[in-house]
PAVEX-595905 format. One record per residue: residue in three letters; x, y, z negated of N, C-alpha, C in turn. Coordinates in steps of 0.02 Angstrom, whole numbers, plus 50000, padded with zeros to 5 digits. Atoms other than C-alpha are relative to their C-alpha. Layout:
REM residues N
ALAXYZXYZXYZ ...
This chain:
REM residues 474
UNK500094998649928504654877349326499385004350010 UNK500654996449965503504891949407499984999450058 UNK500225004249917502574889449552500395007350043 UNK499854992949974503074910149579500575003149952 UNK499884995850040504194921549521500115005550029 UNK499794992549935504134940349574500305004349946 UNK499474994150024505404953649546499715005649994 UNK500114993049999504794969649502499185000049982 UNK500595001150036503304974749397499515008850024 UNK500384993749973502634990549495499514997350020 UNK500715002149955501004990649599500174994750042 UNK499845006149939501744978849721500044992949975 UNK499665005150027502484966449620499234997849941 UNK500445002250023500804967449508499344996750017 UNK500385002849941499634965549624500014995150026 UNK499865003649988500274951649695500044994849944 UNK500055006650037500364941349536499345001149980 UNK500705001350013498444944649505499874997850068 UNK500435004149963498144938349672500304994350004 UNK499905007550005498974922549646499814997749941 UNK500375002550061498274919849482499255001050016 UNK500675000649972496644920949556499864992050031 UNK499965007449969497164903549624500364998049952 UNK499705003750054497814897249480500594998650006 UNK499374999149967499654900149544500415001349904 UNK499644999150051500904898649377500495004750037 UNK499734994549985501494918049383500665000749955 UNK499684994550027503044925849301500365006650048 UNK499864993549940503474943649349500585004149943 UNK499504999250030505264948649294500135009950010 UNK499764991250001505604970349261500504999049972 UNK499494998350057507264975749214499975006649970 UNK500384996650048506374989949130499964997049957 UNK500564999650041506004989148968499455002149975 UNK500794999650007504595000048968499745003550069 UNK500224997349943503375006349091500225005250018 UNK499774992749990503785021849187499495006749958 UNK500504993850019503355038049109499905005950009 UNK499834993949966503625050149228499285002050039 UNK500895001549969501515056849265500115003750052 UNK500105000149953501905055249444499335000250046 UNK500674999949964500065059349545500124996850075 UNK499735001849930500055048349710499384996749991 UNK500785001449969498385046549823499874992850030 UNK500455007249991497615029649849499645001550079 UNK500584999649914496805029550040499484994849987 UNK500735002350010495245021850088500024991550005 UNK500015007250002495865004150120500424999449957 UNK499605005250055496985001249956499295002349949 UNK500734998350042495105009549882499664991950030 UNK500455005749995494294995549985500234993649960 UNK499775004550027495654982049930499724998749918 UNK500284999650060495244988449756499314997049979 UNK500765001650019493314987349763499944990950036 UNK500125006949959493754969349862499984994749913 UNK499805002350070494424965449679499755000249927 UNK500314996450060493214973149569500405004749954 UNK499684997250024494554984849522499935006250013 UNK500214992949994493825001249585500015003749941 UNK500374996450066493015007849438500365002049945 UNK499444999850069494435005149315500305007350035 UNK499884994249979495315017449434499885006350011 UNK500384994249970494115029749475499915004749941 UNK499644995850079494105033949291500615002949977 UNK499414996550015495735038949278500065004950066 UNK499904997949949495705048649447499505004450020 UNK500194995649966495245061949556499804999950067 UNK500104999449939494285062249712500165005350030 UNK499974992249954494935074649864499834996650053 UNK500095000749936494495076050026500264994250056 UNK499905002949949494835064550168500195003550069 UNK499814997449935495915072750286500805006049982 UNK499464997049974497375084350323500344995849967 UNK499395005750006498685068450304500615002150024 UNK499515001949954499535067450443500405008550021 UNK499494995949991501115080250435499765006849948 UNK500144995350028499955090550317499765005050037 UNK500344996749940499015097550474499415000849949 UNK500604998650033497445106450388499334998250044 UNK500495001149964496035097650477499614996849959 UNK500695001750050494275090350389500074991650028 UNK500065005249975494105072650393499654998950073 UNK500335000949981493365065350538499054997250002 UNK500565002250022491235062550547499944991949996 UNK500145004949977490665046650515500314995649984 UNK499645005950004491905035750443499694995249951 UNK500225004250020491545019550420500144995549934 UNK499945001550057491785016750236499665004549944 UNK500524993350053490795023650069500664998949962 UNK499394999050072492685023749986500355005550037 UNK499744992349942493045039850118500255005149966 UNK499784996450035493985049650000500884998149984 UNK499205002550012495855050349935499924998849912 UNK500154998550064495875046549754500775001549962 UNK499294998850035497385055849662500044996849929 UNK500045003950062497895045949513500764998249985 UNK499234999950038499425047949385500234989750042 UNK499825003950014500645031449436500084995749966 UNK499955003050057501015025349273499134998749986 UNK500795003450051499035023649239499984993050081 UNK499985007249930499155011449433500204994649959 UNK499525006850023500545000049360499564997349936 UNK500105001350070499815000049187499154995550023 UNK500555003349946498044994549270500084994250034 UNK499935006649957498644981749397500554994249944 UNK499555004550041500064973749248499484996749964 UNK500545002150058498384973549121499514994950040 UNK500345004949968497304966449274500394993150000 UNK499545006949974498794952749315500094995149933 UNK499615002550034499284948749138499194997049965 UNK500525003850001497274946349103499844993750021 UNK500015007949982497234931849219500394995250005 UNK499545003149996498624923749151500644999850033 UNK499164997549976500224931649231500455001449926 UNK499524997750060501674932349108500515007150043 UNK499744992349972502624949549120500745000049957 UNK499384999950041504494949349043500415006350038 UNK499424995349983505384965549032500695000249970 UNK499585002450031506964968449010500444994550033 UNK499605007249972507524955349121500355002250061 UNK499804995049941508704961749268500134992250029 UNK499825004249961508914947549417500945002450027 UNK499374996849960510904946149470500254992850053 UNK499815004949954510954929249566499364995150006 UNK500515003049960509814918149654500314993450041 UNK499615005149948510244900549746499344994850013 UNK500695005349987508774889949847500174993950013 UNK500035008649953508554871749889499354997450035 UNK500594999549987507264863549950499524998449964 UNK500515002050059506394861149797499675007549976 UNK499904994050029506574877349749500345005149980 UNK499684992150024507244896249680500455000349947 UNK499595000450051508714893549535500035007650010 UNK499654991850016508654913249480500545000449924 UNK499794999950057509934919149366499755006349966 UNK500144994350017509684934249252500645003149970 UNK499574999050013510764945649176500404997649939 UNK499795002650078511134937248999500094993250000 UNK499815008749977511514920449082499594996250005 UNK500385004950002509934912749074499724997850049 UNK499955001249930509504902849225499154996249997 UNK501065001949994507354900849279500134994450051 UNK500345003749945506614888649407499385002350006 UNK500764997249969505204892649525500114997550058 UNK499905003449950504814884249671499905007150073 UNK499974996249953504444902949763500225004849954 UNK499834995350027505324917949740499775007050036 UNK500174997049962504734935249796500405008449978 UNK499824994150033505674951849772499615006550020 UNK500054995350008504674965449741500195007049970 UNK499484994050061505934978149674500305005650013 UNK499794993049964506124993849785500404999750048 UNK499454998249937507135001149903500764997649982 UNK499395002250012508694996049817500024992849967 UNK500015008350022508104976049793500584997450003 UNK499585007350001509184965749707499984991450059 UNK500035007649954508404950749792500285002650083 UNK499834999949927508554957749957500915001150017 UNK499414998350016510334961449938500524992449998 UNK499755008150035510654942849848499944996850093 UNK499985004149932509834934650013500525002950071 UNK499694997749924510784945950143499755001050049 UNK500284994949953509514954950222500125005150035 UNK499874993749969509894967650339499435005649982 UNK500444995750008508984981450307500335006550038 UNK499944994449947509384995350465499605005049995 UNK500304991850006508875012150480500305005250000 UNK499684993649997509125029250462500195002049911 UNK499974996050064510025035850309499665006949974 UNK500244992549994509455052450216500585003450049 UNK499644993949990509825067650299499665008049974 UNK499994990550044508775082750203499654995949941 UNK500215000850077508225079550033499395006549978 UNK500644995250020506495088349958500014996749934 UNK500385001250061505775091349787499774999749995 UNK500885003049998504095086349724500065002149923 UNK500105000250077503425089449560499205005449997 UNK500654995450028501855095749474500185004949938 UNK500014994250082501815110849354499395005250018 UNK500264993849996501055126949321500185006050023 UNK499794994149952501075143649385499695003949953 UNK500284995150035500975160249304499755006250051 UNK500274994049956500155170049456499274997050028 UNK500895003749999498255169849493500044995350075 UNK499895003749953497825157449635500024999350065 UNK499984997249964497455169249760500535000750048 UNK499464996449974499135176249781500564993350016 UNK499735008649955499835156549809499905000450069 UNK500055001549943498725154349951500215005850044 UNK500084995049926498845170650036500994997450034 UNK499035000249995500935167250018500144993950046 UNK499865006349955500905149050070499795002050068 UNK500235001949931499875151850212500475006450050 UNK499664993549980500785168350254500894997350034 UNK499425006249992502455156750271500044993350048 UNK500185004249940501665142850371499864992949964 UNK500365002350039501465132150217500904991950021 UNK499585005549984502095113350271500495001450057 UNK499444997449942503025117450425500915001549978 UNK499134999650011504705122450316500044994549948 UNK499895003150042504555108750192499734999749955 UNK500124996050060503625117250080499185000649979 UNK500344999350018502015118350003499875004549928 UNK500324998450066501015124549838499414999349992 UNK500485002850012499535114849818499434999949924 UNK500315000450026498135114749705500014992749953 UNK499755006450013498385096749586499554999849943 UNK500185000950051497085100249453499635008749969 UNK499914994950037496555115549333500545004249980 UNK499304995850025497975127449328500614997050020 UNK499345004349980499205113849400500115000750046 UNK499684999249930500145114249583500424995449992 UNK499605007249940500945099949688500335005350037 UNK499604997149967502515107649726500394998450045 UNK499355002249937503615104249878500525005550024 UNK499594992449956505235114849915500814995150023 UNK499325005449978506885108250017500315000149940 UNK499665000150046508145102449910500735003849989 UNK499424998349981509715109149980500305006949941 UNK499884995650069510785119849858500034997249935 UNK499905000450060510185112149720500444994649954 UNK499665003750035510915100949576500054993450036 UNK499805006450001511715084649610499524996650002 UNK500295005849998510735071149694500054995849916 UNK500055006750062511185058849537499575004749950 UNK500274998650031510325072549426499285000450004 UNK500864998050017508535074449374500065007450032 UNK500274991750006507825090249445499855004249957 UNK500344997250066507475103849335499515005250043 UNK500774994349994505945118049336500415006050035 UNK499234992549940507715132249392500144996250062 UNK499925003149933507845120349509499475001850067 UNK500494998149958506075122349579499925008150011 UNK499934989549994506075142449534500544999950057 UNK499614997449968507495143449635499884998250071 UNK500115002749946507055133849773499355004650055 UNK500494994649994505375145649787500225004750008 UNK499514995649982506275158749788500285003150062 UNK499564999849938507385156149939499564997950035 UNK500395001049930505905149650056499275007149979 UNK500174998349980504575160049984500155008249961 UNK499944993750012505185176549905500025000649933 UNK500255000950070504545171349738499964992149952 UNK500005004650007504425157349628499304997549945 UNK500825000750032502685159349561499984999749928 UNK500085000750092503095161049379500074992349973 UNK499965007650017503175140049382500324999949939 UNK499895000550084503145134349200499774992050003 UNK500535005850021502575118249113500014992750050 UNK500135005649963503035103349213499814993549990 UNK500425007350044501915087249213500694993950021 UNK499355003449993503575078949306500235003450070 UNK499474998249945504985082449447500204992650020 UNK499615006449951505875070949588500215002950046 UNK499784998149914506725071949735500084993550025 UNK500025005749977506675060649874500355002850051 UNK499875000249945507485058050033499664999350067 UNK500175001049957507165055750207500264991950028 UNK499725006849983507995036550219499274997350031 UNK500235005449987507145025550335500244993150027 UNK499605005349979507405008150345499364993549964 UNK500515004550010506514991850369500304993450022 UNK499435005450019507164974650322499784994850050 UNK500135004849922507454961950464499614993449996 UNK500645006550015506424948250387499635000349923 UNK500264999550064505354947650248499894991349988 UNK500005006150022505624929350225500694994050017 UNK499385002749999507074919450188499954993449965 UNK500265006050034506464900750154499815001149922 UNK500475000750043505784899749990500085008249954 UNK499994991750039506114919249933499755004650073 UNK500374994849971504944934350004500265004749986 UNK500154993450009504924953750011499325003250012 UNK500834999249972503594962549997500145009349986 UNK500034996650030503514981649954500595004550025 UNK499304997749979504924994749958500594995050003 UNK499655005849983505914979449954500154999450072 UNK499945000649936505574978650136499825004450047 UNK500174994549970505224994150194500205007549980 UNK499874995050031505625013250149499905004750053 UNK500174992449947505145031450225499905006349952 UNK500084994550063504925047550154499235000149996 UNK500755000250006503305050550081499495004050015 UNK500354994949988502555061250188499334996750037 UNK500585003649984500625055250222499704995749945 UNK500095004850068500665045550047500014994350008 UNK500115006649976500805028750138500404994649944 UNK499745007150046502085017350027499964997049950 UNK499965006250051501435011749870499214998650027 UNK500695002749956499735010049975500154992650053 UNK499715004449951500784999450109500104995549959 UNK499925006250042501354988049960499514997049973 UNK500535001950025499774986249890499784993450043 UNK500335005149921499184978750054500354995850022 UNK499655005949994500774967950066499724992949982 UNK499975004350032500394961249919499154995950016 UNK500635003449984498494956049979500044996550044 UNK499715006449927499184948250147500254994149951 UNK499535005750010500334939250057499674991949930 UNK500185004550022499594933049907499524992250007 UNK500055006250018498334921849948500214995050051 UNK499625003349956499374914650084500514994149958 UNK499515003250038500774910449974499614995949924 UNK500315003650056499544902749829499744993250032 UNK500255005449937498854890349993500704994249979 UNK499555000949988500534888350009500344992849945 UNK499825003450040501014880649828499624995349991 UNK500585004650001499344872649814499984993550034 UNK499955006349927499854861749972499424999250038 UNK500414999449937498494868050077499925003750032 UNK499654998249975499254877750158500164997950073 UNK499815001049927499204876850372500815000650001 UNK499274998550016501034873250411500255009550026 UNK499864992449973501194893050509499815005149943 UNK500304995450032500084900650373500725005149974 UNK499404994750006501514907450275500415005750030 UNK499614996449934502434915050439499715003750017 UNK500604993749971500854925750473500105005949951 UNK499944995750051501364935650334500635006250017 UNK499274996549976503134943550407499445002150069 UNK500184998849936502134941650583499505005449994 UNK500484994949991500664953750536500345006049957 UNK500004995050016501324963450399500885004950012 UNK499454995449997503094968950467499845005150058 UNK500294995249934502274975750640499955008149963 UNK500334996550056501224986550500500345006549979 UNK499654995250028502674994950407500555002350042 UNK499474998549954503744998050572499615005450042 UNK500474993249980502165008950629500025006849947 UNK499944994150052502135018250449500625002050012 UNK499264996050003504035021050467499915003850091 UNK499934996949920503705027650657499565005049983 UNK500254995550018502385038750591500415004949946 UNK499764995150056503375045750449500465004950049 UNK499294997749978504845049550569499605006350055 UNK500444996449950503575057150696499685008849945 UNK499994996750036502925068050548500585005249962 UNK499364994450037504635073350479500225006350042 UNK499904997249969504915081250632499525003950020 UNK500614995750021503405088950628500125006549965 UNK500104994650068503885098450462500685003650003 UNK499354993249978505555106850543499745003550005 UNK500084993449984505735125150582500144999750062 UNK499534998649926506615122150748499345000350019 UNK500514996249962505535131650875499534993950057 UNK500445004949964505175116450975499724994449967 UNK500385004150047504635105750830499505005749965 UNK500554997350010503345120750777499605000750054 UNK500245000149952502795121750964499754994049994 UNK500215004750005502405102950962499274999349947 UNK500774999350033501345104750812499645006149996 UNK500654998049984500185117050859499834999050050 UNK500355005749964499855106450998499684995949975 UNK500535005450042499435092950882499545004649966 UNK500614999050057498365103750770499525002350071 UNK500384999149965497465108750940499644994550018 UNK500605006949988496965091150999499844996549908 UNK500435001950069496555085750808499445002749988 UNK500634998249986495075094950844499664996950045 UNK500225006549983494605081550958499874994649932 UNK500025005750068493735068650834500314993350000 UNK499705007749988494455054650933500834999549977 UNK499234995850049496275062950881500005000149958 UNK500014997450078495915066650722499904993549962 UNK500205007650027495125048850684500474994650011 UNK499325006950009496565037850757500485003249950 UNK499554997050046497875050050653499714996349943 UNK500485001250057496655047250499499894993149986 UNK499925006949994496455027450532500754998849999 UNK499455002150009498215025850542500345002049958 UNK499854998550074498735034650379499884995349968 UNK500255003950040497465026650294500044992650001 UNK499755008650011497745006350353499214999250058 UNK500735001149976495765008650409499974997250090 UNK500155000949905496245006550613500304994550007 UNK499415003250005497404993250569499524991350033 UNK500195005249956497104975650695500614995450012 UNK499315004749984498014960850680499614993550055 UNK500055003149931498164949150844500104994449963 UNK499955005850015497344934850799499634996950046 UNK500195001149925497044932551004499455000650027 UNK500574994749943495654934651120499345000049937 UNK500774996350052493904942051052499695004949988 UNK500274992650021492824954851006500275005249955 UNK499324995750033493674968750938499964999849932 UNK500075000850072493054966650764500574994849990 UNK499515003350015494094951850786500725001049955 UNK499354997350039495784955150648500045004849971 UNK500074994450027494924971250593499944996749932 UNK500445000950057494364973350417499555000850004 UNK500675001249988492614972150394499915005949944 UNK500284995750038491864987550295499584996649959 UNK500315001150078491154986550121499015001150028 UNK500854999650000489154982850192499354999149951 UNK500615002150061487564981150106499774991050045 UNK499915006849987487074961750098499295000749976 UNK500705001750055485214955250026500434998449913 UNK499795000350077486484950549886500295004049959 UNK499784993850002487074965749867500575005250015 UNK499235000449960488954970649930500194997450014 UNK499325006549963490114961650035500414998449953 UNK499114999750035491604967449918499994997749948 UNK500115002650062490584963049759500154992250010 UNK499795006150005490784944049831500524996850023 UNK499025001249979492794944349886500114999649913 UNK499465003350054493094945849687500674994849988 UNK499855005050015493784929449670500594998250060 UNK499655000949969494894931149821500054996050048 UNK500025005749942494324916549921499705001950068 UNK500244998249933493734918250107499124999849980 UNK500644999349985491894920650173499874999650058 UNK500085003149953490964912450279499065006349996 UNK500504996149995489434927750340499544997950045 UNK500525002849936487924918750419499665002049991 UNK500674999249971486624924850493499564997150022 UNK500435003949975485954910250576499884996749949 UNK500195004250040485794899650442500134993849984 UNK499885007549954486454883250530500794998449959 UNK499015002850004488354882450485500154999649927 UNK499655005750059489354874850345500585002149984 UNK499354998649971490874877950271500204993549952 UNK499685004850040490824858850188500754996850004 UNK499335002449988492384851850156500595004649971 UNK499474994650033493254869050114499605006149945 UNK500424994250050491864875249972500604999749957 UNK499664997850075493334875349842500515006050041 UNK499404993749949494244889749982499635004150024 UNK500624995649933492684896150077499545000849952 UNK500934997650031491104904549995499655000850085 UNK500294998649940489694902450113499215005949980 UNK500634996550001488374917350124499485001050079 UNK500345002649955486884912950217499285005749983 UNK500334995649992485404924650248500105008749969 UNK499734994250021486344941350231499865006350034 UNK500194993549995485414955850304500215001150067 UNK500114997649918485404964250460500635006450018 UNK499524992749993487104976950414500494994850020 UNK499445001849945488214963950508499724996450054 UNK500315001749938487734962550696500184994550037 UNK499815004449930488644948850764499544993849959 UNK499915005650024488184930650732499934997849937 UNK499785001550081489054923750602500755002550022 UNK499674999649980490794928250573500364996649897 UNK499565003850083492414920850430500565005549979 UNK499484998150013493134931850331500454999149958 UNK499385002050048494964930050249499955003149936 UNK500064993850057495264936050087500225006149970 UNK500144992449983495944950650136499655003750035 UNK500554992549977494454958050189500034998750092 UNK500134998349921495024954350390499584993350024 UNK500275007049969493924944150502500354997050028 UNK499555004849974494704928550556499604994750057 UNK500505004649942493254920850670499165003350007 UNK500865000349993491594926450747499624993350048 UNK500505005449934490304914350847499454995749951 UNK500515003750026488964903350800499924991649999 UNK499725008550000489814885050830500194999349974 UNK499395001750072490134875050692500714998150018 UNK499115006450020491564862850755500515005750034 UNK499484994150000492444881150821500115002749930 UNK499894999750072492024886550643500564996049980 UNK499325005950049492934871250576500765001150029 UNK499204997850006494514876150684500465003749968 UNK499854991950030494534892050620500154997049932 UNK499944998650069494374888450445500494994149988 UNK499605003750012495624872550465500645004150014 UNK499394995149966496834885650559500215003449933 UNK499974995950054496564897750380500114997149950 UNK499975002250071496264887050245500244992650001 UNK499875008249979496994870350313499534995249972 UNK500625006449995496074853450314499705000449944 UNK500335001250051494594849250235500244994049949 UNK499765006550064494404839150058499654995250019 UNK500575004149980493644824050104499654999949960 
């Protein structure tokens, strides 16, 4: 018997079993892969799956394999500069091959005792109230008392339970891929920009030394079920911009769609979704394996409460309730964006409207907060507005905030000196004379990083943290 078992061994699905093994949660995490992907996919990290990271002490591993760019032109690929002033020192995008993510968050998960079995494909599932009877494909039948499918857009689990999952099917198809180019770099930009660049679909981006992040529609080319090829991309260049830049040498190809669709519950008594599992959009803004990341931080240490049996009876339910709002905004932004990146004359009129007020900083900064996760406020009822935010990575007398989330448990930030968090020290860290870089009070934060209570009364304290981390131990 496991206390967990999650489907799918990507960022989502990994992530999530290092944060329940952080609580001593008995993990297995089932791939029907047998080996990792090895397609060196580049996809940008924003500033809150950077914060989640540094919440985890997992920055650093990343930052080594990766590339810092700029902070800014996201949203629809509008060329604007970040906004001044943002409130994080992780204010950057960090580009970083896929396969080094998964391989990173599997090595973090399988460090603290997560087992990892590939090779294993899920084809049936049946709950009670004890628990998850999964089958696999070679007849062998698990127990786990939670089940969670993290396994893409085309989840088995979600499928097994009879999830709806509504939306919009594709309707244009684009290519992506990184390679080389045999024309100097000049004669790119003058071309792209000469064309209008994103606006038809299309880009030719800079991705490295001699490399380009290519984007061209797909239409024409080979068979959806096929791999793209490099004549594929020449040709595609070609027909939007005249030329196809000599493109040679590819680091990898894809095509994706425009499908959106977002699944009508992410919880089905003792089996979850978390991830493309429960969500899907095209990837314009870089939002979805960032959005899963951050699933998987809502969710885990909820669901580790959960097995533990301390666990508020609602806790669990806050997990569908905050993070489906979440990915029903990213899919409203994507769709808002796609239309953006038509030719039709009144979808290019629209956006150079938007690129006119994005010169407003207050424009430019909600766009920019809402890419990134950074504006993101969950209603956890009346209060100061910090209230349900995340709390930025501050300086402490002890030295970072984020350096003392490691461990995943909540925090209790006093300033006065007076309050307690006895009763729930094996759930709550309490830091008590912490510097003058958080202004309110005192305030409790969860262990994802959001605040869950400000004020300076203990026995409100104690609601709060009985509301989060249910009753004390006597």
């Amino acid at each position: 018997m496991f206390d967990v078992i999650i489907v799918g061994c990507g960022p989502t699905g990994a992530m999530l079993a290092a944060e329940l093994r952080l609580h001593d949660v008995r993990v297995l995490v089932l791939e029907k892969e047998t080996q990792p992907p090895s397609a060196v996919r580049i996809v940008g990290l924003h500033i809150r799956s950077l914060e989640v990271l540094a919440m985890r002490g997992l920055l650093d591993r990343m930052l080594a394999h990766g590339r810092r760019r700029p902070a800014g032109a996201y949203f629809a690929a509008i060329d604007k500069p970040a906004p001044t002033g943002l409130d994080s020192p992780y204010a950057y995008l960090l580009g970083i091959p896929q396969p080094v993510i998964e391989r990173l968050l599997a090595e973090h998960a399988t460090g603290l005792g997560a087992q990892v079995r590939r090779g294993r494909a899920v084809t049936g599932l049946a709950q009670d109230d004890e628990g998850v009877t999964v089958e696999l494909s070679d007849g062998e039948q698990l127990r786990t008392r939670y089940l969670v499918g993290c396994d893409g857009g085309r989840s088995t689990v979600r499928k097994l339970l009879g999830v709806g999952f509504p939306g919009e099917p594709t309707r244009n198809e684009t290519l992506m891929g990184e390679m080389e180019a045999g024309v100097p770099p000049e004669e790119i930009a003058a071309t792209v920009a000469a064309i209008g660049g994103a606006r038809h679909r299309f880009w030719v981006r800079p991705a490295g030394v001699g490399v380009y992040s290519v984007v061209v529609p797909a239409a024409g080319v080979s068979d959806r079920a096929q791999r793209p090829t490099i004549e594929d991309f020449a040709q595609q260049l070609r027909a939007v911009a005249g030329t196809d830049f000599g493109v040679h040498s590819p680091r990898w190809m894809s095509r994706f769609g425009d499908a959106t669709r977002l699944a009508e519950r992410y919880r089905v008594g003792r089996v979850l979704l978390a991830g493309d599992a429960a969500h899907i959009h095209p990837p314009i803004g870089g939002q979805g394996l960032n959005l899963g990341v951050q699933d998987a931080v809502n969710l885990g240490w909820k669901l580790a409460a959960q097995v533990r049996g301390s666990a508020p009876d609602t806790l669990l339910d806050t997990y569908q309730a905050e993070r489906r709002p979440v990915a029903a905004d990213v899919l409203d932004n994507t769709r808002a964006q796609t239309q953006l990146l038509s030719d039709e004359p009144g979808a290019r009129a629209v956006r150079r409207l938007l690129s006119e007020l994005m010169d407003f900083d207050e424009v430019n900064r909600h766009l920019l907060e809402k890419i990134t996760g950074t504006g993101l406020r969950y209603d956890l009822g009346e209060g100061p507005d910090l209230l349900g935010r995340r709390l930025p990575d501050v300086d402490v007398r002890q030295g970072n905030l984020y350096g003392l989330l490691h461990r995943g448990r909540g925090l209790l930030v006093d300033r006065t000196e007076r309050l307690t968090v006895e009763g729930w020290e094996d759930r709550v860290d309490h830091l008590a004379d912490a510097g003058a870089a958080v202004d309110v009070p005192c305030l409790l934060l969860r262990p994802d990083g959001h605040v869950a209570w400000i004020g300076d009364d203990q026995r409100n304290l104690d609601d709060h943290l009985a509301r989060w981390f249910g009753a004390p131990t006597p």
